[in-house]
DSSP file (Angstrom, degrees, kcal/mol; ACC not computed):
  #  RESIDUE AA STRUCTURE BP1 BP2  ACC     N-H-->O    O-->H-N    N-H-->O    O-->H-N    TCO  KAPPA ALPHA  PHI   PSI    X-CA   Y-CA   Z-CA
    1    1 A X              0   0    0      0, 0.0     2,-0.2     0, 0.0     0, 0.0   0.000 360.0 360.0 360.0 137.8    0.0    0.0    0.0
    2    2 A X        -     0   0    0      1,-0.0     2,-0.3     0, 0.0     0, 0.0  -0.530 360.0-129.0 -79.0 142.7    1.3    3.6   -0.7
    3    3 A X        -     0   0    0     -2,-0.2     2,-0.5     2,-0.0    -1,-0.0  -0.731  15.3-139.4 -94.8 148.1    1.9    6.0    1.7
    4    4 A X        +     0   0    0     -2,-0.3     2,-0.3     2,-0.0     0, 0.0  -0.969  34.2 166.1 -92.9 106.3    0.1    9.5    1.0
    5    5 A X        -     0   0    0     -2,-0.5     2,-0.2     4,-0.0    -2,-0.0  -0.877  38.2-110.9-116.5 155.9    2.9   12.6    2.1
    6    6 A X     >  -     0   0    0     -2,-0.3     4,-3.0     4,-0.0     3,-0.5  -0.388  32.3-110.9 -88.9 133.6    2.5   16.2    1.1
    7    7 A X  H  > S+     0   0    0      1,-0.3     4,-1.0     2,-0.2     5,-0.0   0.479 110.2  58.5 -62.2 -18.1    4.7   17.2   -1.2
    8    8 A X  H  4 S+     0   0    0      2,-0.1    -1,-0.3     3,-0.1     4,-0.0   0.413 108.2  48.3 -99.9  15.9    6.8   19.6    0.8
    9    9 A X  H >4 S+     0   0    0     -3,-0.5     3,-1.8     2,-0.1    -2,-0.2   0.799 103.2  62.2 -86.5 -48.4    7.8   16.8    3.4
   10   10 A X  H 3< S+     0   0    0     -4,-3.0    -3,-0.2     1,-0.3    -2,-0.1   0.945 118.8  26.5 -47.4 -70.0    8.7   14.4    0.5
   11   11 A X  T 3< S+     0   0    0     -4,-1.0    -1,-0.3     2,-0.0    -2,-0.1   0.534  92.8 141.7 -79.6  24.5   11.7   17.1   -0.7
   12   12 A X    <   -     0   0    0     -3,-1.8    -3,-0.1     1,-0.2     5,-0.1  -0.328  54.2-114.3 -26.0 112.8   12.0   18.4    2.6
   13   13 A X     >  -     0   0    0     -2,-0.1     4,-1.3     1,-0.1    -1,-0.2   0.065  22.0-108.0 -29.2 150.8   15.5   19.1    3.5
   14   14 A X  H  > S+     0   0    0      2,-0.2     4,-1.1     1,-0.1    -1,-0.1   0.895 119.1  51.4 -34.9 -58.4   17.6   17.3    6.2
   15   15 A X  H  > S+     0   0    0      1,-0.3     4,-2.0     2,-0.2     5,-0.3   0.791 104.5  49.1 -78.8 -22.9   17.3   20.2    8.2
   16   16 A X  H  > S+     0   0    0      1,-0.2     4,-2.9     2,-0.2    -1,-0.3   0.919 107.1  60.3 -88.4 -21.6   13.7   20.9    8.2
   17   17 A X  H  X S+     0   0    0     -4,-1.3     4,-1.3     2,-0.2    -2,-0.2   0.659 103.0  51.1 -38.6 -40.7   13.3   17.5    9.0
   18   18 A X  H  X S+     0   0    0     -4,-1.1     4,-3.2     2,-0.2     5,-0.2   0.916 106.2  53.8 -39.9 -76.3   15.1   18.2   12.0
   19   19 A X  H  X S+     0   0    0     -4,-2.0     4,-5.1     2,-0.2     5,-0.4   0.991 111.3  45.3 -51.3 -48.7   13.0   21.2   13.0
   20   20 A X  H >X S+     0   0    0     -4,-2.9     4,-3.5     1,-0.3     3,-1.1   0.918 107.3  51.8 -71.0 -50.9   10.0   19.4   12.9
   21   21 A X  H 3X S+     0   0    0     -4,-1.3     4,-1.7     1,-0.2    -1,-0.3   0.899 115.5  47.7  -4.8 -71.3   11.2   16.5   14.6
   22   22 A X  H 3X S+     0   0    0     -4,-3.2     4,-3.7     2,-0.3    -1,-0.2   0.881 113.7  53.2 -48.1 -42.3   12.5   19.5   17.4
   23   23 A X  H <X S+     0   0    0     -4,-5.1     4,-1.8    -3,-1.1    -1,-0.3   0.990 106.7  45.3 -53.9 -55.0    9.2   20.8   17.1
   24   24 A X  H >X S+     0   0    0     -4,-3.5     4,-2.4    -5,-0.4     3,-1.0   0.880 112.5  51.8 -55.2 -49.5    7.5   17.8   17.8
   25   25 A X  H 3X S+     0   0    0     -4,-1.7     4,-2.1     1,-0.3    -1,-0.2   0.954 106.1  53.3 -45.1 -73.0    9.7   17.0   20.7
   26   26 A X  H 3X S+     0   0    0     -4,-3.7     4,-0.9    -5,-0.2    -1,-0.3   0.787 108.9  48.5 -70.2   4.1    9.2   20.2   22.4
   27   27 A X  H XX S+     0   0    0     -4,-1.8     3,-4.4    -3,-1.0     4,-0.8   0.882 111.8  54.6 -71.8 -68.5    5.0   20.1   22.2
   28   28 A X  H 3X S+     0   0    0     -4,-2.4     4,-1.8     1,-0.3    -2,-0.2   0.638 105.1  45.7 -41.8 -34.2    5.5   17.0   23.5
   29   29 A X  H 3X S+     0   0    0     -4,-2.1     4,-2.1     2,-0.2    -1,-0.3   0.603 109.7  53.5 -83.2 -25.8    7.4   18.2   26.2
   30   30 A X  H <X S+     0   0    0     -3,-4.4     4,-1.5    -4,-0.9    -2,-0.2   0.888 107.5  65.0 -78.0 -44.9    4.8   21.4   27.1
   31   31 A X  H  X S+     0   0    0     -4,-0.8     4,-1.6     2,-0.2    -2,-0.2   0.781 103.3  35.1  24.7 -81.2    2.8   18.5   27.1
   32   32 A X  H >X S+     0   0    0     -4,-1.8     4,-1.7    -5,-0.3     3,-1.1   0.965 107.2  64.7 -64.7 -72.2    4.3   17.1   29.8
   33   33 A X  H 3X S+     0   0    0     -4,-2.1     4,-1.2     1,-0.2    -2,-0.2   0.823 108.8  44.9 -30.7 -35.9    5.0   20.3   31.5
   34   34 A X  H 3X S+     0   0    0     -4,-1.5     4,-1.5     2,-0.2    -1,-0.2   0.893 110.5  55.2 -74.1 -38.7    0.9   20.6   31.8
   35   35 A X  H <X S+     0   0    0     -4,-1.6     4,-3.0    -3,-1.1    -2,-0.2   0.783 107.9  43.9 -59.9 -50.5    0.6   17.2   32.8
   36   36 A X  H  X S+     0   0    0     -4,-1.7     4,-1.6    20,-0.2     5,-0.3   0.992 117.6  51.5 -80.9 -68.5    3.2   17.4   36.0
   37   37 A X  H  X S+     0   0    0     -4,-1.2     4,-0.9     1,-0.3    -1,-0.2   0.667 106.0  47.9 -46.8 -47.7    1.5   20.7   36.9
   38   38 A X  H >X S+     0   0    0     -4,-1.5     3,-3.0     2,-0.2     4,-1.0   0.991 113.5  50.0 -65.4 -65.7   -2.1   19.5   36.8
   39   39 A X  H 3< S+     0   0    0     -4,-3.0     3,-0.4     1,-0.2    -2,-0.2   0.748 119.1  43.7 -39.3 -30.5   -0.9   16.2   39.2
   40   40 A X  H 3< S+     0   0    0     -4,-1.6    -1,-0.2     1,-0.2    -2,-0.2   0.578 109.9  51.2 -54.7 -23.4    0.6   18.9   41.3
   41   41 A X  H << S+     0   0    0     -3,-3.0    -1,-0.2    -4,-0.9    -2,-0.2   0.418  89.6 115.6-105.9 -42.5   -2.1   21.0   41.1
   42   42 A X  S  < S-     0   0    0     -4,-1.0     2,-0.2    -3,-0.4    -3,-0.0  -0.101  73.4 -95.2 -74.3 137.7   -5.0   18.0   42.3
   43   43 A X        -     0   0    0      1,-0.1    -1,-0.1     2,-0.0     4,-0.1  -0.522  24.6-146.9 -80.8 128.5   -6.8   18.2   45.2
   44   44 A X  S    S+     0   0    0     -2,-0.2     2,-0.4     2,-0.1    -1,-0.1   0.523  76.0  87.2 -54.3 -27.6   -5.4   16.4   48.3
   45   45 A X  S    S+     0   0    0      2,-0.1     2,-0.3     3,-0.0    -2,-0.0  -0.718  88.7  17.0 -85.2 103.3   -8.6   15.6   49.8
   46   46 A X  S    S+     0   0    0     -2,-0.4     2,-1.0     0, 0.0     3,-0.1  -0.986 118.5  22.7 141.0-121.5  -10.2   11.9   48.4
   47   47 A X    >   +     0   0    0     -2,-0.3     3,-1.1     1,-0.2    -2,-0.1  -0.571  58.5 152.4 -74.1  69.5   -8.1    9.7   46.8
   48   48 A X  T 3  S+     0   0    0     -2,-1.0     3,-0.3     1,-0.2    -1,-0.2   0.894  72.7  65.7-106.8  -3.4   -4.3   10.0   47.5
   49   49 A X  T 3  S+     0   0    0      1,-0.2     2,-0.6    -3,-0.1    -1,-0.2   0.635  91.5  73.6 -37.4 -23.2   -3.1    6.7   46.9
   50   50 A X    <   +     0   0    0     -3,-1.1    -1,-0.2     1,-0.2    -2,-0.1  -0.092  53.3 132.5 -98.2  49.0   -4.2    7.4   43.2
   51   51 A X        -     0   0    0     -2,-0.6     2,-0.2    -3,-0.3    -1,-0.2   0.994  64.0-105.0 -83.8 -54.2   -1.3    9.9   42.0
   52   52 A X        -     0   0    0      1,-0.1    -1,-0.1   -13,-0.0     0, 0.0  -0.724  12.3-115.2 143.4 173.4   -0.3    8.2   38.3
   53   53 A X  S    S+     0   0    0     -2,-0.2     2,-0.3     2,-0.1    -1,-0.1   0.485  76.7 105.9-118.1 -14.7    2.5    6.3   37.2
   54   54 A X        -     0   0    0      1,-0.0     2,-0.8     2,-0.0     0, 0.0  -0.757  62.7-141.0 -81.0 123.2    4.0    8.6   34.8
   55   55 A X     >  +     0   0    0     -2,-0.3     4,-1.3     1,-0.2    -2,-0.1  -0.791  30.4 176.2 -96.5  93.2    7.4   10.5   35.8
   56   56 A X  H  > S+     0   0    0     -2,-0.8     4,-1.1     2,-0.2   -20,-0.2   0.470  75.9  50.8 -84.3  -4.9    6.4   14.0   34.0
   57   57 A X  H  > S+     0   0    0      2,-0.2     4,-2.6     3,-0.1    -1,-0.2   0.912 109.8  55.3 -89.4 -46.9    9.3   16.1   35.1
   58   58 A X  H  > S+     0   0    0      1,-0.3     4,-9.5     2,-0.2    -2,-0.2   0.844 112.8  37.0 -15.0 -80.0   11.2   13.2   33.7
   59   59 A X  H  X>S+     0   0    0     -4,-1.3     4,-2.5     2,-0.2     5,-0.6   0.929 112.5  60.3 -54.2 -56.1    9.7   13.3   30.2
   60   60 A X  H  X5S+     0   0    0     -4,-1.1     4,-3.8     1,-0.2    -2,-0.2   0.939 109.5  43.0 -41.7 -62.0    9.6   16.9   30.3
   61   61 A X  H  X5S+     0   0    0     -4,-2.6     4,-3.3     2,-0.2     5,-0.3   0.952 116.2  41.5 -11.3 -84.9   13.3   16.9   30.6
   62   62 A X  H  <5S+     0   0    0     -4,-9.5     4,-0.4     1,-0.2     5,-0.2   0.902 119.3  50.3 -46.3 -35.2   14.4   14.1   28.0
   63   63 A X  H  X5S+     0   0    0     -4,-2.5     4,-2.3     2,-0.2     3,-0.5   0.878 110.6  45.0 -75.7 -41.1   11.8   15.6   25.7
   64   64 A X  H >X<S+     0   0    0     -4,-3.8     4,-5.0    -5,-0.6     3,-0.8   0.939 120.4  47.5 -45.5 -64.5   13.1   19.9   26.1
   65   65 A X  H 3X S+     0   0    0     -4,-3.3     4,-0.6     1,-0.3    -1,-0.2   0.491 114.1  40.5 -63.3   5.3   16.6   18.5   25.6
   66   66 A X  H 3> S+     0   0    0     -3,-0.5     4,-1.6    -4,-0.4    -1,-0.3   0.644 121.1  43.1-104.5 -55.5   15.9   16.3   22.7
   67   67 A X  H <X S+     0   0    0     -4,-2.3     4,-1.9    -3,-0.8    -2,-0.2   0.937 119.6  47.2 -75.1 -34.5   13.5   19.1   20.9
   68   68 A X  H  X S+     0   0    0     -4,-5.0     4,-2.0    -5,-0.4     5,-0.2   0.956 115.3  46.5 -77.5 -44.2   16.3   22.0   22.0
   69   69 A X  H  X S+     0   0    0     -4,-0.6     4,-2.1    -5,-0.4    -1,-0.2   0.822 113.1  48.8 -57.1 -29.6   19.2   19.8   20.6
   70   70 A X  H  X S+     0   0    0     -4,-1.6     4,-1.3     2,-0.2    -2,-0.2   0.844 110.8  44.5 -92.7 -45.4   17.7   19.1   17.8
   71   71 A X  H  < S+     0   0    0     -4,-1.9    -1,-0.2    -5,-0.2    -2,-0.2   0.699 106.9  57.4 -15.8 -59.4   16.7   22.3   16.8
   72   72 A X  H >X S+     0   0    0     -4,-2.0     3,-1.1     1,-0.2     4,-0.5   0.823 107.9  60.8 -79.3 -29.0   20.2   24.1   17.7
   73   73 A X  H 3X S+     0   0    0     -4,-2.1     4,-0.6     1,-0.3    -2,-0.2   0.961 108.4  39.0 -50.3 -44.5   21.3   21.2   15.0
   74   74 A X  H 3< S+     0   0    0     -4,-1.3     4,-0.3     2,-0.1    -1,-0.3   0.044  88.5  88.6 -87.6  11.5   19.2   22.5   12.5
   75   75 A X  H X> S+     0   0    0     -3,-1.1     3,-2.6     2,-0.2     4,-1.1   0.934  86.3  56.1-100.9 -79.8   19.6   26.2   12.7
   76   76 A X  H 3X S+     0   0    0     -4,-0.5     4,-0.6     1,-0.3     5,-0.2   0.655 110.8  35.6 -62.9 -30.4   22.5   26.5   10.5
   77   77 A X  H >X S+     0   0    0     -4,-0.6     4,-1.6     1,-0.2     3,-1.1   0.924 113.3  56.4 -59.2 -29.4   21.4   24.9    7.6
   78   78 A X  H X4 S+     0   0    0     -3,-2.6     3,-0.7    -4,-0.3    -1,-0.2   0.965 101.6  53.7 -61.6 -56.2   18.8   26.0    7.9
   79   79 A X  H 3< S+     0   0    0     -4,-1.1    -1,-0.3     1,-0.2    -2,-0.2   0.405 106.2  60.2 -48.8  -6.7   20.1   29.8    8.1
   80   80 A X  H <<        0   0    0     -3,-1.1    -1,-0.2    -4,-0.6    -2,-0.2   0.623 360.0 360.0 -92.9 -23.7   21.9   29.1    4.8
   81   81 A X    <<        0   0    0     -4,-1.6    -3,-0.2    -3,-0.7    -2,-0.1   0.354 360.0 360.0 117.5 360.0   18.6   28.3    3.0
């Protein structure tokens, strides 16, 4: 079966590949940031046994420094055109 992509991903540069990749990384990573905030956030009173199982500062982390590296990779080509 053929895959359907949009013609500016298909010739897409290295480097814009890059970005978006970086991009993606750093939603993911506000994401995360929202996530940790709301469990922080939750009212103590009910349930506290029930806090989640996902380590959001964690993720926030790997995911900034992933989206930021990745990013600072791609600026200079990208700044060349």
């Amino acid at each position: 079966m053929r895959e359907i992509e949009p013609g500016w991903l298909l010739f897409a540069s290295d480097a814009a590949l890059l970005a978006l990749w970086g991009g993606a990384f750093l939603v993911a990573a506000v994401v995360a940031m929202v996530m940790d905030r709301r469990r922080h956030n939750r009212d103590r009173i009910g349930t506290p046994d029930r806090v989640g199982w996902v380590p959001w500062t964690l993720v926030f982390l790997v995911c900034g420094v992933i989206g930021a590296g990745l990013l600072v990779a791609s600026l200079p080509a990208l700044m060349r055109g």
